[in-house]
N, C-alpha and C positions, 0 to 999 in steps of 0.2 A: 901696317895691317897686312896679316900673310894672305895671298891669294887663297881664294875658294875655289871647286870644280861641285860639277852636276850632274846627275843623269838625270834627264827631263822626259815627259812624255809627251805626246804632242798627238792629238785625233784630226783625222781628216775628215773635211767637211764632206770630201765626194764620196768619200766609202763607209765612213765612221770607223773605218782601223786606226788601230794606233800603233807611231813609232814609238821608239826610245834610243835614245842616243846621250853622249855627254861632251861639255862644254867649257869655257872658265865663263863663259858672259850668255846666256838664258835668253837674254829677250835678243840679242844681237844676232843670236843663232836662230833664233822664232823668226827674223825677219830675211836671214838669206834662205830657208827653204821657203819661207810664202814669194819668196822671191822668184823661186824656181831655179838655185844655183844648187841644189842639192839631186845628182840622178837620181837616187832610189827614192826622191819624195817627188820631183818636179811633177808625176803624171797623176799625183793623188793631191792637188790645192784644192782650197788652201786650209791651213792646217791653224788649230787653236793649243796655247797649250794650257794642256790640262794640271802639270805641279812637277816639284822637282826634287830631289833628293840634294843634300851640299856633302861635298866630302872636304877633305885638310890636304888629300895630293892629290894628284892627275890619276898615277896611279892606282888609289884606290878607286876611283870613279873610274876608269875604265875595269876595272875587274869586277865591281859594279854591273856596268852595263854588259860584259861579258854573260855573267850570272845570267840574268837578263834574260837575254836573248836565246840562253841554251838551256837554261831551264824552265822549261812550262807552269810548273808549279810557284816558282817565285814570282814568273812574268804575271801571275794571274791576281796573285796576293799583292803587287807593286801596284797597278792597275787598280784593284780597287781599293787600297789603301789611297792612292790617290785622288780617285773620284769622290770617298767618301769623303776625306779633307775639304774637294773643291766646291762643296755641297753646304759646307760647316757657312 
């Protein structure tokens, strides 16, 4: 079975922002930032995740998550494309 990759989102509980980042393992990765092993998340715990996207490489999930993060308009449609799912 070939490996899968993710870009996930994740809402903090203390701020209600959300990250997005990507992984090969989802929940394994949910539990080292509630962990606080992640800087840019440790000072916003703890975080729930809200849904994930699966890619076929690494590389396209980090190009992916690149998108992402530099574009507003995708970040906003990814967001709530997700929320709406996690709602179904």
């Amino acid at each position: 079975m070939p490996k899968k990759y993710y870009v996930y989102l994740l809402q903090s509980a203390k701020d209600n922002n959300y990250y997005i980042g990507q992984t090969d393992n989802v929940f394994k990765r949910v539990e080292v930032h509630n962990a606080g092993r992640v800087g840019s998340t440790k000072n916003r715990l703890p975080f729930k995740l809200v849904g994930y996207e699966e890619f076929e490489t690494r590389e396209k999930a980090r190009w992916r998550e690149y998108n992402l993060k530099e574009n507003t308009n995708e970040r906003k449609k990814f967001i709530k494309k997700l929320i709406n799912s996690a709602d179904l």
